[in-house]
Each structure stands twice: as C-alpha cells, then as structure tokens.
C-alpha positions as CSV (number, residue, x, y, z in Angstrom):
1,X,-87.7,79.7,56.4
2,X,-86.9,76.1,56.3
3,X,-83.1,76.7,54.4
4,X,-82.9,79.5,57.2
5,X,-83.0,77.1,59.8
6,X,-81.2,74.6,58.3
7,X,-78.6,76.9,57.6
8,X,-78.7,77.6,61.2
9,X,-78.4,74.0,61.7
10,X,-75.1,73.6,60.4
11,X,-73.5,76.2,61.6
12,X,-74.8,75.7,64.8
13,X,-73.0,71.6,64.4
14,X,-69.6,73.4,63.1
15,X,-69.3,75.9,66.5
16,X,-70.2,73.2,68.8
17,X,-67.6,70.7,67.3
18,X,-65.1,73.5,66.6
19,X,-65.6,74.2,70.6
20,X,-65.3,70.7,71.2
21,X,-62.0,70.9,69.5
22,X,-63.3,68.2,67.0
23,X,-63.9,70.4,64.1
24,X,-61.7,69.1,61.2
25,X,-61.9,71.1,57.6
26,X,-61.1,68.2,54.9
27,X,-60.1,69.3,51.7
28,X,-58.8,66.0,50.0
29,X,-60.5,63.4,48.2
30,X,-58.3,60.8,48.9
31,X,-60.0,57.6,50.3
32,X,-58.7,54.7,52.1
33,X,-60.3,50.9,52.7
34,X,-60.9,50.6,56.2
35,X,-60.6,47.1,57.8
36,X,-64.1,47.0,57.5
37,X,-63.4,46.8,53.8
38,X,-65.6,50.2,53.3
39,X,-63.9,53.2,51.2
40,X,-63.4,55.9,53.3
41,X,-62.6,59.1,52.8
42,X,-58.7,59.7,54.4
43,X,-59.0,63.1,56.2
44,X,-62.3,62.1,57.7
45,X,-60.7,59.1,59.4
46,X,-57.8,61.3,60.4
47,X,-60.0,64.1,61.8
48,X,-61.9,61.5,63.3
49,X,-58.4,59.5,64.8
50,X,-59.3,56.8,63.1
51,X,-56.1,55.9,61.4
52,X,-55.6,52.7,63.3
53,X,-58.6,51.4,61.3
54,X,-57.0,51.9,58.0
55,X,-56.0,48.8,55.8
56,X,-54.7,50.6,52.6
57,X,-54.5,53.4,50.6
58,X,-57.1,53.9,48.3
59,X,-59.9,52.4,47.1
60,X,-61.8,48.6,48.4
61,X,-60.0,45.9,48.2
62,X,-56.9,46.2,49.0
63,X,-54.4,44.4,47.1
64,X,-51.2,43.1,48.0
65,X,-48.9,46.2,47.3
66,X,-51.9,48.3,49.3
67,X,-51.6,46.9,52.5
68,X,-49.5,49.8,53.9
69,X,-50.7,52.0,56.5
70,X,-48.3,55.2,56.4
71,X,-47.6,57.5,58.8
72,X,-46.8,61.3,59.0
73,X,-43.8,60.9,61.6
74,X,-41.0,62.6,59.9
75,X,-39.9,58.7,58.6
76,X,-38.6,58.3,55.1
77,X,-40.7,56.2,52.7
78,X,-38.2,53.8,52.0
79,X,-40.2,50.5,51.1
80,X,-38.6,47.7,53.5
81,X,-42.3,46.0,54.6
82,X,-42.9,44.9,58.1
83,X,-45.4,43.6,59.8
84,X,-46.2,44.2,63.7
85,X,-47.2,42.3,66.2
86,X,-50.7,42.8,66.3
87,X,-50.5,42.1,62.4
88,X,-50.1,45.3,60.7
89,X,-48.1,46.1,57.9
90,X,-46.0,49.1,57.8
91,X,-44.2,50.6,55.2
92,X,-41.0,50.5,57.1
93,X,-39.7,49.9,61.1
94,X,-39.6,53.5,61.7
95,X,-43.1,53.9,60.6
96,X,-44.7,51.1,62.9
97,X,-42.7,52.2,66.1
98,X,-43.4,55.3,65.2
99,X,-47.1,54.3,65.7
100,X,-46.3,52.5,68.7
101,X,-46.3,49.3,67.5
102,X,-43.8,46.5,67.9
103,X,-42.3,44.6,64.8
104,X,-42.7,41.1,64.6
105,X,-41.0,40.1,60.9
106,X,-39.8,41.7,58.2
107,X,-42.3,41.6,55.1
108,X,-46.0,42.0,54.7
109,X,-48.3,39.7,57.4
110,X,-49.3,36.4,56.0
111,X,-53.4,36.8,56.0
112,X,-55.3,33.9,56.4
C-alpha cells in the first residue's frame, strides 16, 4: 500500500507542476558549476530559469577556458570572450546582449 501511495505521490507533484506550467522533463546528464561552485545538473537549472546562476560548463571548478556561460539565441559560437558589466563572461557579444547584458571589455573578467 505504501509504494501505492507513494506512487500516488509523484504523480500527484508532476500534475500540479505540469498545471503550474513548471513541469520540465530532463533528459541530459550534462552538469554545470553554479556560482555557488556546486555541480548542477544543466536542464534542471534551465527548467528551473536558473541559467543566470551558471559559472561554466561542466563539472566544479571551473577553469579558465570554462568560464563561459552560453546561450541558445540563434548566435554563432565563434570564440571572441567578453566580459559584461556585471562581470560575466560570454562566449561572444551577441551572446551577452543577447542575455541582456551589457559588455564592458573584450576578454574573460579578471577575478580577484
């Protein structure tokens, strides 16, 4: 009876979110390292809009060549770093205005 209920449970979570128009079906196993510096798993964060919070791709830490965040705007992936005002590093100008943000320099941010 218990598995029955807790069955019950979860489908009862998935119609309220999916109602709620937060349900998110994740299928990847690709992680990110958050600013937090926890591994994250990458379609959870973007189901969750959490994207702003990402540092890198991949797993804690994030190295040098990591600190990218890259966004899905129809920009091409051309490599020319640059880092916003609010100190983030984009892959490219059209990636960070793309997310709104403003650049500042070209290159990675200097982190202190």
């Amino acid at each position: 009876m218990t598995d029955y209920l807790k069955a019950c449970g979860e489908m009862l979570e998935l119609c309220v979110a999916a109602a709620a128009g937060s349900y998110c079906s994740c299928n990847s196993n690709d992680v990110v390292c958050t600013y937090d510096n926890e591994t994250k798993g990458k379609c959870e964060m973007e189901c969750d809009g959490k994207e702003h919070l990402i540092n890198c791709e991949g797993p804690c830490p994030c190295n040098d060549q990591q600190h990218l965040i890259i966004t899905p705007c129809g920009c091409d992936n051309s490599l020319k770093p640059v880092c916003t005002t609010i100190g983030n590093n984009y892959q490219n100008k059209c990636q960070a205005e793309c997310n709104g943000e403003v650049v500042y320099y070209d290159s990675y941010c200097v982190k202190n």
